[in-house]
N, C-alpha and C positions, 0 to 999 in steps of 0.2 A: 719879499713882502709876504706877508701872513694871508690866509687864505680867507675871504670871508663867511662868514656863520650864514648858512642857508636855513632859512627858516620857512615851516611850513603857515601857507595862509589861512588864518582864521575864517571859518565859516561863522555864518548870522545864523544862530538859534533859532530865531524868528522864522526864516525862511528855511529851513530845514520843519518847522512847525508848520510850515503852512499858515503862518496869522496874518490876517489882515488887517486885524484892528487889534489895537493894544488897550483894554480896560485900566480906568483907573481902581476901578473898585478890587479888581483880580492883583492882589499881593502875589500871589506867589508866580505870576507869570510877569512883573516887574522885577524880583527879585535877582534875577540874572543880572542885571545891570546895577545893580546899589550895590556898593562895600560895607564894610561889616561897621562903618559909623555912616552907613544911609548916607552917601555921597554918591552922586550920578558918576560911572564910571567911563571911561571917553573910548570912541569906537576904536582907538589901536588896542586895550586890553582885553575889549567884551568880544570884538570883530564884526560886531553887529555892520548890516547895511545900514547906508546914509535914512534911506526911508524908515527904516524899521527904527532908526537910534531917534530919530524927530518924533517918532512917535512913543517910543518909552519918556524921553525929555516931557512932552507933554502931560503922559498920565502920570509921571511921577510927581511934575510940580501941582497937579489935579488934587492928586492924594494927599500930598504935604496941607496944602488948604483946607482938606477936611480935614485934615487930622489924622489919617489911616494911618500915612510914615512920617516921623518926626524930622523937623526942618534940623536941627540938630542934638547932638547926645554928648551926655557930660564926656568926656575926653578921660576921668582916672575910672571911668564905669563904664564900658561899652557894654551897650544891650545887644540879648542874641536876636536871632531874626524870629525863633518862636515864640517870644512876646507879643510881637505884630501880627502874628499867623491867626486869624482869630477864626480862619474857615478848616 
């Protein structure tokens, strides 16, 4: 039998940051978690903790409502993230 592939476990950005609260207004501390077509990215890729990923979920769908990040982007044009950067 083949050996299995060990892999090292992702740490939460968040929590190596020390945040507590995740702004929705603050892009570029969401940014971790959206893909390059502003999709919520799911905790096995990001490794975020469970806490930390309910609260980026929150301010990202926050932002989406204003307007800050777009709910979605033409698919033969993805936009870069410094469009949105606007701080």
């Amino acid at each position: 039998m083949a050996e299995k592939r060990k892999y090292t476990k992702k740490t939460c950005k968040y929590c190596e940051m020390k945040v507590g609260f995740i702004d929705y207004k603050d892009i570029r501390l969401i940014r971790h978690s959206l893909s390059e077509r502003y999709k919520i990215m799911p905790r096995r890729l990001t490794g975020n903790c469970k806490k930390h990923q309910e609260l980026v979920e929150r301010a990202i769908k926050r932002a989406r409502h204003i307007a800050l990040v777009p709910y979605i982007v033409n698919t033969k044009k993805v936009m870069e993230f410094s469009t949105f950067a606007r701080y």
